[in-house]
DOKOLBA-827495 format. One record per atom (N, C-alpha, C): residue in one letter; x, y, z. Coordinates in steps of 0.05 Angstrom, whole numbers, padded with zeros to 5 digits, always signed. Example, Ala and Ser with C-alpha at 12.3 -4.5 7.8 and 13.67 -1.06 7.14 Angstrom:
A+00264-00114+00156;A+00246-00090+00156;A+00264-00066+00156;S+00257-00045+00142;S+00273-00021+00143;S+00258+00001+00157;
END
This chain:
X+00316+00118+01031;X+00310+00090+01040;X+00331+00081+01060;X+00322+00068+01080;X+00341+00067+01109;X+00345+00038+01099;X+00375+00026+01096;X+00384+00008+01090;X+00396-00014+01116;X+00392+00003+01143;X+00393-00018+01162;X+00370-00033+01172;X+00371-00051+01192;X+00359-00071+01195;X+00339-00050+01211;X+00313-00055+01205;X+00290-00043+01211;X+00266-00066+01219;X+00247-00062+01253;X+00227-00073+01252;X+00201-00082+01237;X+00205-00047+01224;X+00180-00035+01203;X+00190-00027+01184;X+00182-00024+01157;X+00190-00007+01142;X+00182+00017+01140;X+00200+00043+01131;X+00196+00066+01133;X+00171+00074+01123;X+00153+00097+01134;X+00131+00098+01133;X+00135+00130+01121;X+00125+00124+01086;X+00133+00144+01064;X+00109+00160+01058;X+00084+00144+01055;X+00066+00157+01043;X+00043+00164+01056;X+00017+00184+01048;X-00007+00183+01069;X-00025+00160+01072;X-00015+00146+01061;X-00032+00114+01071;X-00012+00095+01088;X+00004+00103+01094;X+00029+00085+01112;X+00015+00081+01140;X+00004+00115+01156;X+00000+00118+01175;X-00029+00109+01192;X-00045+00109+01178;X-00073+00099+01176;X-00071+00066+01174;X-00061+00055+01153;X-00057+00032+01152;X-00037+00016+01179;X-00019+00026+01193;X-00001+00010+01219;X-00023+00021+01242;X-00027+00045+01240;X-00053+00051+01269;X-00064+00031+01261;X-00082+00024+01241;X-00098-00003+01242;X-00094-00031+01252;X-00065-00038+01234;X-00054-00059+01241;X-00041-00065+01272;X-00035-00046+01282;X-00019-00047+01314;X-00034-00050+01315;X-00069-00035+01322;X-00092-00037+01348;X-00097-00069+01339;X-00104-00068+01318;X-00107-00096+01315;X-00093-00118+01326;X-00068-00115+01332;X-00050-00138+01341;X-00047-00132+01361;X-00048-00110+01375;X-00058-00103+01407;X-00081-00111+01419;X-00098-00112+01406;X-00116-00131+01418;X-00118-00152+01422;X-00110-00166+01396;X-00116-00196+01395;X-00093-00210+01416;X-00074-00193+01420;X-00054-00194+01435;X-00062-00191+01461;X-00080-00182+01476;X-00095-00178+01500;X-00122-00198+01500;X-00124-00201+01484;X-00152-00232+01480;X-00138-00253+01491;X-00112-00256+01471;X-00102-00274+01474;X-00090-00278+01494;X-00078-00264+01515;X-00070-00267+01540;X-00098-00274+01563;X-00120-00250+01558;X-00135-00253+01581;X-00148-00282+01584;X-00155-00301+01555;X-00160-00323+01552;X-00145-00341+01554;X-00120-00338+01557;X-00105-00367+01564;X-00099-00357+01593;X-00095-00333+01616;X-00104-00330+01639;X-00130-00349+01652;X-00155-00331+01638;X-00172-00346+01650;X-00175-00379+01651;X-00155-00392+01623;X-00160-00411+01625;X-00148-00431+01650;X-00122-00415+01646;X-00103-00430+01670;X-00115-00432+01702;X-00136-00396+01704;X-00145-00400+01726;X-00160-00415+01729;X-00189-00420+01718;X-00214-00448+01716;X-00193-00460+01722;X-00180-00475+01716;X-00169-00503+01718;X-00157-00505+01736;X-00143-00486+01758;X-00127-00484+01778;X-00158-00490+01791;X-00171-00477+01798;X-00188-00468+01809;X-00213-00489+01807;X-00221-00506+01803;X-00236-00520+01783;X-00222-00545+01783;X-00195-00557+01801;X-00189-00578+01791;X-00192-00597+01812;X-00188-00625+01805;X-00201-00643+01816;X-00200-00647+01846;X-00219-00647+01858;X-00217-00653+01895;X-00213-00621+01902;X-00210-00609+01886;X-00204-00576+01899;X-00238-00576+01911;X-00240-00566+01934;X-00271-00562+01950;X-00278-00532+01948;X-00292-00533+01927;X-00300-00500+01910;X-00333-00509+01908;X-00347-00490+01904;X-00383-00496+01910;X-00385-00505+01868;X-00390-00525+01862;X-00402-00523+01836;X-00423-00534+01830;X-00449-00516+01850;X-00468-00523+01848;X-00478-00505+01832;X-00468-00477+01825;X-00482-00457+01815;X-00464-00451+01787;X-00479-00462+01767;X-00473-00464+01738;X-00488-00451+01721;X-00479-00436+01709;X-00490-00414+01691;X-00496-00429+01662;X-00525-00425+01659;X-00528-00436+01639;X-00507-00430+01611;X-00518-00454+01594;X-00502-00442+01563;X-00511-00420+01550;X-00542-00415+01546;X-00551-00391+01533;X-00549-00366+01546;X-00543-00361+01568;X-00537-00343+01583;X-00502-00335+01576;X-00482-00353+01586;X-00458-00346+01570;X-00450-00334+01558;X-00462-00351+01527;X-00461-00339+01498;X-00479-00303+01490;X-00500-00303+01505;X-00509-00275+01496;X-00494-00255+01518;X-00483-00257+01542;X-00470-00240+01550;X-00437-00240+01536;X-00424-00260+01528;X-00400-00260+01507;X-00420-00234+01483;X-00428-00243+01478;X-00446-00224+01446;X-00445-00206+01450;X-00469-00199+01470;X-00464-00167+01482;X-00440-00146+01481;X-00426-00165+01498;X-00388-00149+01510;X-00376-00147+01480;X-00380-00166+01462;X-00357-00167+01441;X-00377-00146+01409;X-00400-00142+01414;X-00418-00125+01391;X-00404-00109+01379;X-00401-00093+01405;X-00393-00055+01411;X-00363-00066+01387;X-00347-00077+01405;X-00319-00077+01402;X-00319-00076+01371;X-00325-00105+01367;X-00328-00114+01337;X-00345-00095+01305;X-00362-00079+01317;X-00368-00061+01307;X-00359-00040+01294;X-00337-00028+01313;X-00316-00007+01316;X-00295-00021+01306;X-00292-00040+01305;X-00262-00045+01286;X-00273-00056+01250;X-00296-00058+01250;X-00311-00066+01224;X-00308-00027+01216;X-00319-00010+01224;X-00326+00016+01217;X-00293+00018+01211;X-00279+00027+01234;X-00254+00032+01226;X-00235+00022+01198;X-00244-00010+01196;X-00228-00020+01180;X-00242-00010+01145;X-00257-00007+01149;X-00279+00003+01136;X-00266+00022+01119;X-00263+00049+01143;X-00254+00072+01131;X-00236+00073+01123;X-00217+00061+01128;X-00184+00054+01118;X-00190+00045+01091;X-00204+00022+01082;X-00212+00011+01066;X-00220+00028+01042;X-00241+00044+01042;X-00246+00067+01028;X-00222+00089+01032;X-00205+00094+01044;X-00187+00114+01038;X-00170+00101+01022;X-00162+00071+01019;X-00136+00069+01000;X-00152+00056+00979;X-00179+00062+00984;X-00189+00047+00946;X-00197+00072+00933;X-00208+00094+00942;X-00208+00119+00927;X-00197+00146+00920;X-00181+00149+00892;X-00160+00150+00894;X-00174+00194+00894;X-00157+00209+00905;X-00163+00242+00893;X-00162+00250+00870;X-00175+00276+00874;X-00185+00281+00846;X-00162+00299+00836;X-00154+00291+00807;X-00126+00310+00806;X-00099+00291+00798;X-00105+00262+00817;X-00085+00252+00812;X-00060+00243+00792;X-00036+00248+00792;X-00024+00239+00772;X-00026+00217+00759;X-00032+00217+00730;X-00040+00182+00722;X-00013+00173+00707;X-00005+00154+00712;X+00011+00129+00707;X+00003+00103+00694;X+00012+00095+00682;X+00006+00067+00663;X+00030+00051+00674;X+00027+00018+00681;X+00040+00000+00694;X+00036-00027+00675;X+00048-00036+00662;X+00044-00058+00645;X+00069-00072+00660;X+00068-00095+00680;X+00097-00112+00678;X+00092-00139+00660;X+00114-00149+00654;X+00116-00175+00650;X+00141-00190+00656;X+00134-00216+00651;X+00165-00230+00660;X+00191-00223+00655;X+00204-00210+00664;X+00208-00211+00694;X+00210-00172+00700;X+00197-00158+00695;X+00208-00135+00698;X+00179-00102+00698;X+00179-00086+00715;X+00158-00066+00712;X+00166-00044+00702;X+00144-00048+00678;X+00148-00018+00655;X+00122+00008+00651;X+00137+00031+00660;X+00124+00040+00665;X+00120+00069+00645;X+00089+00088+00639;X+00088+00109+00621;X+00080+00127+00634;X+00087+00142+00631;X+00080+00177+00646;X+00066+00183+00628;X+00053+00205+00635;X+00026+00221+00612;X+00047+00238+00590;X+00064+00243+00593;X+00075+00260+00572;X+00088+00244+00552;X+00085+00215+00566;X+00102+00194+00539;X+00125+00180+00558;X+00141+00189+00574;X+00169+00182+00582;X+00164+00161+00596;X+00179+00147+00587;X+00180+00114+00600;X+00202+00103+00615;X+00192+00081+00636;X+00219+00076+00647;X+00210+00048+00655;X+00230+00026+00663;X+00227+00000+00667;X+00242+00003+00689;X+00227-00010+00716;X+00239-00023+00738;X+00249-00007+00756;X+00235+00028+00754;X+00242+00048+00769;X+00220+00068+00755;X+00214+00078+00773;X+00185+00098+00776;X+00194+00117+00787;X+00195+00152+00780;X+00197+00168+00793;X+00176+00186+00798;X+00163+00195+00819;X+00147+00206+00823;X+00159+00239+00836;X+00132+00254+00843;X+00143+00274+00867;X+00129+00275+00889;X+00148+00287+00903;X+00131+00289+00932;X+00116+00299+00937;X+00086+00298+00954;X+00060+00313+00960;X+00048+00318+00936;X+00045+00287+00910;X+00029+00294+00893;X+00013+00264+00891;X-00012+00265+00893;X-00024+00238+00887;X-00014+00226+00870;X-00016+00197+00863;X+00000+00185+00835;X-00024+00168+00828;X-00030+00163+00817;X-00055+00138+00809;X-00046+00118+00784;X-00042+00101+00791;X-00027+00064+00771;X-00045+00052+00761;X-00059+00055+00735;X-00063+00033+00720;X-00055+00017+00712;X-00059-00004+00713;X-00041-00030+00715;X-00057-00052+00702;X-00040-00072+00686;X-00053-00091+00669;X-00031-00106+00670;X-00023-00125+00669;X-00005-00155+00666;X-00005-00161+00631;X+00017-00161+00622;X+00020-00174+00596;X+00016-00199+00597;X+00032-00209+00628;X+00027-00245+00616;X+00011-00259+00641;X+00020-00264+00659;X+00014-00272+00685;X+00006-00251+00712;X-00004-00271+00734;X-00019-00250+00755;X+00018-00236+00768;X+00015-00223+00775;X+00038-00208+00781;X+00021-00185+00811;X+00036-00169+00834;X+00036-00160+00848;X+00042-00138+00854;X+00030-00121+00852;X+00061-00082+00858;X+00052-00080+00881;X+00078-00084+00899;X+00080-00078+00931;X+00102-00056+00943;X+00097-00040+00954;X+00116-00020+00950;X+00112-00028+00996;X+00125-00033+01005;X+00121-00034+01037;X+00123-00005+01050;X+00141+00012+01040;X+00139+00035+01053;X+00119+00052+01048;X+00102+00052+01031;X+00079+00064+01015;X+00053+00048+01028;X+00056+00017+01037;X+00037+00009+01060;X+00020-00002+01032;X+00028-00010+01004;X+00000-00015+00985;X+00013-00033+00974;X-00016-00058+00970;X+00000-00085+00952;X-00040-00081+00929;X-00028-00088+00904;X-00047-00091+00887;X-00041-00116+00874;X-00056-00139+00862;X-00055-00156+00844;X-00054-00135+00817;X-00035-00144+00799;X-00039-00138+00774;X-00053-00163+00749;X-00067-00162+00743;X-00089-00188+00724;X-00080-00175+00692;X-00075-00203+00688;X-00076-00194+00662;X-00107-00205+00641;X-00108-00183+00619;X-00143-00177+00616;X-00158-00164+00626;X-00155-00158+00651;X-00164-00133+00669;X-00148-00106+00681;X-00161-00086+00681;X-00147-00070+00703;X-00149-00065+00722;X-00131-00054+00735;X-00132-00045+00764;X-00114-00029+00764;X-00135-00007+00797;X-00108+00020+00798;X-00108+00015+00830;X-00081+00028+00828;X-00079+00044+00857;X-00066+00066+00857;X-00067+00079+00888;X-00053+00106+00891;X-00037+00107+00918;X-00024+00133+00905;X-00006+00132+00939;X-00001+00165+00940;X+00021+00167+00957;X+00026+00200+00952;X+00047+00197+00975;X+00079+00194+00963;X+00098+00200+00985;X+00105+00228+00989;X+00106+00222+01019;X+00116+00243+01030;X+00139+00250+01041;X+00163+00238+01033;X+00187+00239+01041;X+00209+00228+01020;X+00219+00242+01012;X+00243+00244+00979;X+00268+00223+00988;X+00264+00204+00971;X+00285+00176+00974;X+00274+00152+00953;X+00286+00134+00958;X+00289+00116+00944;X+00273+00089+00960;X+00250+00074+00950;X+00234+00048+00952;X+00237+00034+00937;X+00246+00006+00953;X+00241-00014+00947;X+00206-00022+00930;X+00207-00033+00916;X+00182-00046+00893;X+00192-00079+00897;X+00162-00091+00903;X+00172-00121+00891;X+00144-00136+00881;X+00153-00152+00866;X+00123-00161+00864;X+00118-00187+00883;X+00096-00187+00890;X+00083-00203+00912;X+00066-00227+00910;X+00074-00240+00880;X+00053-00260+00871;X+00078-00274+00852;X+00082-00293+00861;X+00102-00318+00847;X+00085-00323+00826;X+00108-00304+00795;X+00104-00307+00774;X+00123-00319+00751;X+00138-00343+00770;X+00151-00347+00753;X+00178-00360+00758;X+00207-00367+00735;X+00229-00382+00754;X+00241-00358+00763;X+00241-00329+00745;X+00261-00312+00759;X+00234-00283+00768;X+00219-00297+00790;X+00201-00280+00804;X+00223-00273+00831;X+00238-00273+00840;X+00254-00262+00860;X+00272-00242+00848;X+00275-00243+00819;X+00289-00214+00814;X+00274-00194+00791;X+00248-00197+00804;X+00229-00189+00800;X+00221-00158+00815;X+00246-00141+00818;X+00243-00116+00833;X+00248-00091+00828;X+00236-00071+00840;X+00249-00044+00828;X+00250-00033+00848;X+00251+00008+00837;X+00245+00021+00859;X+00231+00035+00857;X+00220+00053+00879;X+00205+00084+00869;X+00221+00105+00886;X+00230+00125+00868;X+00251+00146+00869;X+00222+00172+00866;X+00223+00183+00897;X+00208+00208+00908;X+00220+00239+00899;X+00215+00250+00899;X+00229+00279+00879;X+00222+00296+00890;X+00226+00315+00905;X+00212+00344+00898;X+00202+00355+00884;X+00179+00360+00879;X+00170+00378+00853;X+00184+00392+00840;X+00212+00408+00840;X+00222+00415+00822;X+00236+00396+00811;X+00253+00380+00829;X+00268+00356+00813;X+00250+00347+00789;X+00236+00332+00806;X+00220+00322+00783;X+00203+00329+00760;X+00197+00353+00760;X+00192+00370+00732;X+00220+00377+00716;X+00242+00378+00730;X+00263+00379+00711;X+00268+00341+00697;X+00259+00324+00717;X+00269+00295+00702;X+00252+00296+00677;X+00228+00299+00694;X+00207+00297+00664;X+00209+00308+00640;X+00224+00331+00643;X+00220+00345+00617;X+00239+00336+00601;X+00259+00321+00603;X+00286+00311+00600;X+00263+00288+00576;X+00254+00278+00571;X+00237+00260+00553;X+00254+00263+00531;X+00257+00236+00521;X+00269+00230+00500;X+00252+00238+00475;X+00258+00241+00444;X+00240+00249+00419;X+00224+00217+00428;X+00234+00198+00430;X+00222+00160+00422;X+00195+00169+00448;X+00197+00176+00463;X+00178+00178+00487;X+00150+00195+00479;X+00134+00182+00456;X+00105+00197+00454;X+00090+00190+00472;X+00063+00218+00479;X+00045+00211+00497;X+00024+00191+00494;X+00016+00173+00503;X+00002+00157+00496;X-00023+00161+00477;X-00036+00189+00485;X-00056+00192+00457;X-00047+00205+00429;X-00026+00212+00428;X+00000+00208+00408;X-00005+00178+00392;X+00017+00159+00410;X+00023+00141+00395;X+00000+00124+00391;X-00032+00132+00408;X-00056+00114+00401;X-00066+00125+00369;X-00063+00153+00366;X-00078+00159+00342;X-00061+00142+00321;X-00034+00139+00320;X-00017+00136+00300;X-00029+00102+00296;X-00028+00091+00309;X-00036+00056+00323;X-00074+00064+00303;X-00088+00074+00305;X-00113+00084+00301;X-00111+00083+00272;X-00096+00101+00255;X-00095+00100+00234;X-00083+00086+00221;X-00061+00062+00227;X-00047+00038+00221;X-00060+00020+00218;X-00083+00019+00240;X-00099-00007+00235;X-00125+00002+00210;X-00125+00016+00201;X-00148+00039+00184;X-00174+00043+00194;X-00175+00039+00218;X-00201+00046+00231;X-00222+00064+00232;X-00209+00093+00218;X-00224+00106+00214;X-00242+00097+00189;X-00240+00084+00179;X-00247+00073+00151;X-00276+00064+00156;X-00282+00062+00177;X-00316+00050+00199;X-00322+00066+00217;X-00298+00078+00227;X-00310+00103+00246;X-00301+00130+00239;X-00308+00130+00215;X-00301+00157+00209;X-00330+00185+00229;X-00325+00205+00224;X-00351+00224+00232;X-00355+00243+00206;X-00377+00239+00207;X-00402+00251+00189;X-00402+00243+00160;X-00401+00244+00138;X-00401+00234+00112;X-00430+00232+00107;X-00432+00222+00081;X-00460+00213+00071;X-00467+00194+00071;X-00455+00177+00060;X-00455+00138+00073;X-00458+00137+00089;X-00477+00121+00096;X-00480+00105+00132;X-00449+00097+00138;X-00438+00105+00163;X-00421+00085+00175;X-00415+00061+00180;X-00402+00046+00185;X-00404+00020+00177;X-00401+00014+00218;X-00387+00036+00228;X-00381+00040+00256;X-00395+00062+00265;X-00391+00066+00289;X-00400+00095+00308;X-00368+00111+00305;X-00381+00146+00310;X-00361+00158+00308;X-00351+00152+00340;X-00329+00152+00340;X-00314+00149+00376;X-00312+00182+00385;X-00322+00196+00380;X-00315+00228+00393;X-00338+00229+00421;X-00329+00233+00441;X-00344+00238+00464;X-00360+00202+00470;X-00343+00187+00459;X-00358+00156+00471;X-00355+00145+00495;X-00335+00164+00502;X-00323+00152+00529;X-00334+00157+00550;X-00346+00141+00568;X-00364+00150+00593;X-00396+00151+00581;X-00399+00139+00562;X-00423+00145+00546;X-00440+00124+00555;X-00461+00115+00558;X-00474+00095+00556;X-00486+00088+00527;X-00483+00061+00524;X-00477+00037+00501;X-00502+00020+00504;X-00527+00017+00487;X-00548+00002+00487;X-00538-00029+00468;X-00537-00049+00483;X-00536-00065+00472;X-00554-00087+00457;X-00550-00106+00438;X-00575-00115+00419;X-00591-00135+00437;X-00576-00141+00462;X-00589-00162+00481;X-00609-00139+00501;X-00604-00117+00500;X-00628-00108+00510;X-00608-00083+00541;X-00595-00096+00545;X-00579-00091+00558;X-00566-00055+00558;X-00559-00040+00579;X-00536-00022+00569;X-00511-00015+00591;X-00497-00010+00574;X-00473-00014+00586;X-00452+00014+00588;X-00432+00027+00591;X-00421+00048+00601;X-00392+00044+00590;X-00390+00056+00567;X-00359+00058+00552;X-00337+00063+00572;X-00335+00053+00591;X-00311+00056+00601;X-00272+00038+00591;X-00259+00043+00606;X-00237+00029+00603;X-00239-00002+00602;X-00251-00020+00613;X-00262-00039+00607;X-00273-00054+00581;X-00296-00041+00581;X-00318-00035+00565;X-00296-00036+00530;X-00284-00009+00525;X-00275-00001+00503;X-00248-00029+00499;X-00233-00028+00522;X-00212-00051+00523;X-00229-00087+00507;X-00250-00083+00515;X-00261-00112+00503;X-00276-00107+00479;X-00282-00092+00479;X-00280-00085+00443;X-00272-00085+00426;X-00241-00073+00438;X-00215-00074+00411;X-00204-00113+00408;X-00207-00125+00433;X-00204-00153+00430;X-00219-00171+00435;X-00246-00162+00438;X-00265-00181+00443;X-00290-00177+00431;X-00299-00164+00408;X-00320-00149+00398;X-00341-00157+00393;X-00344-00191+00394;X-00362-00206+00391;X-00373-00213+00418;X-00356-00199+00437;X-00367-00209+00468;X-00403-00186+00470;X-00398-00156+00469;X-00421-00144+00475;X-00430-00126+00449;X-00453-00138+00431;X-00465-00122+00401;X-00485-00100+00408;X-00472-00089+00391;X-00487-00056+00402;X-00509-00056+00387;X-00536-00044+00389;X-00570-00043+00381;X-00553-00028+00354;X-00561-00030+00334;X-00569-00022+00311;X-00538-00029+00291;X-00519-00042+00301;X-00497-00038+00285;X-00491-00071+00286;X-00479-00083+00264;X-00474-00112+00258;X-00448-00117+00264;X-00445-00146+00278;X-00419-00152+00292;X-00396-00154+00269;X-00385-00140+00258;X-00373-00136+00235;X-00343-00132+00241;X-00335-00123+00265;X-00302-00120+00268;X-00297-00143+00274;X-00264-00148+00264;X-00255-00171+00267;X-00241-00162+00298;X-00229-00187+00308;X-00212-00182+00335;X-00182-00172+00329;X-00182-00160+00357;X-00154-00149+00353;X-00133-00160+00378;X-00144-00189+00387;X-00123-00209+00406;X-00116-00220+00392;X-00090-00215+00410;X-00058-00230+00400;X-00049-00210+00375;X-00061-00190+00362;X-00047-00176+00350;X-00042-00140+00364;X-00054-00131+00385;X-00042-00123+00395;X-00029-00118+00421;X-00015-00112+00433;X-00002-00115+00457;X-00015-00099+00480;X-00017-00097+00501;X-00027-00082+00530;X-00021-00059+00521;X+00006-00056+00527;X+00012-00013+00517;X+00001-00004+00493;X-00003-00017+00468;X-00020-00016+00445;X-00054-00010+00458;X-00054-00019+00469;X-00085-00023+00481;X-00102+00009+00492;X-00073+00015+00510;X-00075+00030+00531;X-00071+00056+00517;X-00062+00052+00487;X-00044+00075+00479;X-00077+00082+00455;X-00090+00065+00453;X-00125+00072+00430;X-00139+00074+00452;X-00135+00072+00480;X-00156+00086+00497;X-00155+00111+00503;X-00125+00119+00499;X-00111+00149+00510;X-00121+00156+00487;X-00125+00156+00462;X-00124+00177+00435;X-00167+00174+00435;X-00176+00156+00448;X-00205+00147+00450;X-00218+00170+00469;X-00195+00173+00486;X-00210+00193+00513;X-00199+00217+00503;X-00186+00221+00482;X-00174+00257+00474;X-00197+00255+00455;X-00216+00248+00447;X-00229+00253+00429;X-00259+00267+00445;X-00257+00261+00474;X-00279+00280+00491;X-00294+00254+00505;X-00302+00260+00523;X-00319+00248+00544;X-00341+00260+00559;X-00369+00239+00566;X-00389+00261+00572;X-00395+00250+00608;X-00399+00260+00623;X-00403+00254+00652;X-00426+00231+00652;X-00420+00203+00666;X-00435+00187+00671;X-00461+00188+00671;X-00487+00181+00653;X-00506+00196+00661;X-00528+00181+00683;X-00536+00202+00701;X-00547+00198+00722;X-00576+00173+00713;X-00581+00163+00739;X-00598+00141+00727;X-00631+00143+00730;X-00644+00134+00714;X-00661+00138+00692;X-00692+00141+00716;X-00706+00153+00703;X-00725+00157+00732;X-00750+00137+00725;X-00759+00134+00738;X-00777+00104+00747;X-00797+00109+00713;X-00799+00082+00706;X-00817+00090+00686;X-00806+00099+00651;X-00770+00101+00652;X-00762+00116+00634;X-00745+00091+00626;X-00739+00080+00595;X-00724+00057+00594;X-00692+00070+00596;X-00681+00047+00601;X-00646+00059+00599;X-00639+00066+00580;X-00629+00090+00587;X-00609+00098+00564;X-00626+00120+00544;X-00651+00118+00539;X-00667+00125+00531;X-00660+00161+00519;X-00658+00168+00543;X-00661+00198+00539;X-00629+00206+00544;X-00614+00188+00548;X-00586+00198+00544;X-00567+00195+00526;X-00578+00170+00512;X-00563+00164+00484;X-00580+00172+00456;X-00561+00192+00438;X-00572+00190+00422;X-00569+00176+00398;X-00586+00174+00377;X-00588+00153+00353;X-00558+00158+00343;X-00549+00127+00332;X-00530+00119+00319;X-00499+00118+00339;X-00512+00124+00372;X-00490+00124+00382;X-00480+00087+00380;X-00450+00079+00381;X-00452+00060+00378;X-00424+00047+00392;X-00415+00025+00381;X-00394+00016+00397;X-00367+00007+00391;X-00340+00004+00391;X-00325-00004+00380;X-00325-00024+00364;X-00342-00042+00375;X-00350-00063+00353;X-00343-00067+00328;X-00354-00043+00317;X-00357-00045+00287;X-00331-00035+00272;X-00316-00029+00291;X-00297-00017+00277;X-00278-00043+00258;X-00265-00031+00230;X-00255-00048+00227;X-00230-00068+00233;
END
């Protein structure tokens, strides 16, 4: 990280470079609008001014004007819609492969979980030439991860998620800040992200403390604390009182309003605290809530032990004539709901 006074900030990751080509042409132009139009303006009026003996008999209508402006400006405006476009889709979809990360901040500080468990607050180490992908949720307030050399700002919401990705390409140390006044001590509200070489950083990682479980670790443990299997158990002779959760994830979910819906991260997240929000066809709204008793990383940590239990590929949609869900879900599939 270059600690002298800089125009730009260092340009670290593969979205740095895509993103300033954008932004210069952009401000190169408007920067050439904006000159050729206060030119022309100065000229009309030189030209055009009072008692000056110029012919202004020949005046171009208004509708004529405006569709030759249209014309000239289509093309242009087109091509920076497409361009911006593609930029647009390159920093919202993240590769396949990418490293996943969990990002919970709260006042005043960003805490973060690696897939193997290892945690760190207010410094992120990644490696170089590896996608990273940030799930991110707010414990308390809207909060911001802006990393400038990495070229990426995300709102973090809390109750919702959101990801992003990056992938530096140059081993050093970034500035992190958040970008959404959250608060009285939102100005020391900062970290870094520390770039690695792939060996570095397989040696940091492995360095994990015993306290540092993987999140579908410490979700099962969280799973059987709250006794949940006790409704979602699988197979027995008793009816369940729940659905089994093995392979629910990515599943499509028929709901009693008629409705169906797609077990995703979302989806499963408002279940464990909102269960009364969407009732699944054949099963009674019977789980109690689990807001305000458990926390975001609690959350994130029964989705990790939810998705080790198997997942089935989105299923493709239903062909004309065929009701939803119909031929993809089978009987008794059901929803967190019921759990207890």
């Amino acid at each position: 990280m270059n600690t002298e006074f800089q125009l730009f900030p260092d340009a670290a990751s593969t979205t740095a470079r895509p993103v300033d080509q954008l932004y210069l042409s952009l401000v190169a132009f408007s920067a050439a609008m904006s000159i050729f139009v206060a030119a022309l303006v100065i000229y009309l009026a030189i030209k055009y001014r009072r008692n000056n003996d110029v012919d202004r008999t020949q005046r171009p209508t208004h509708a004529s004007t405006e569709i030759t402006w249209m014309l000239l400006s289509l093309p242009v405006l087109v091509f920076i819609f497409i361009w911006g476009a593609k930029v647009c889709f390159f920093l919202l979809r993240s590769p396949d492969g990418a490293m996943p990360i969990t990002v919970v901040p709260k006042q005043w500080m960003w805490k973060f979980q690696h897939a193997n468990g290892r945690r760190e607050i207010d410094t992120l180490h990644i490696p170089v030439g590896q996608p990273v992908r940030l799930t991110m949720v707010s414990q308390d307030v809207i909060h911001s991860f802006f990393v400038p050399a990495f070229r990426i700002k995300r709102d973090v919401l809390p109750g919702r998620y959101t990801d992003v990705w990056f992938e530096a390409t140059e081993p050093g140390q970034y500035r992190l800040y958040c970008a959404e006044y959250c608060g009285t001590n939102h100005s020391r509200m900062v970290g870094k992200i520390v770039a690695m070489t792939p060996g570095d950083f397989a040696a940091w990682l492995s360095g994990a403390s015993g306290d540092d479980e993987p999140p579908q670790v410490a979700g099962e443990k969280l799973f059987e604390q709250l006794q949940c299997a006790s409704c979602h158990r699988a197979g027995g002779d008793a009816p369940a009182r729940g659905p089994s959760l093995e392979q629910i994830y990515q599943r499509p979910q028929p709901l009693a309003s008629g409705e169906t819906v797609v077990a995703d991260d979302a989806y499963l997240r408002e279940s464990i605290l909102r269960p009364a929000a969407k009732v699944v066809a054949g099963y009674q709204p019977i789980m109690p809530t689990y807001e305000g008793q458990i926390s975001e990383e609690g959350v994130i940590q029964l989705l990790a032990y939810i998705k080790s239990l198997g997942s089935v590929e989105p299923a493709p949609p239903a062909a004309a004539g065929t009701p939803t869900g119909e031929a993809t879900v089978p009987q008794g599939a059901g929803r967190l709901e019921d759990q207890r």
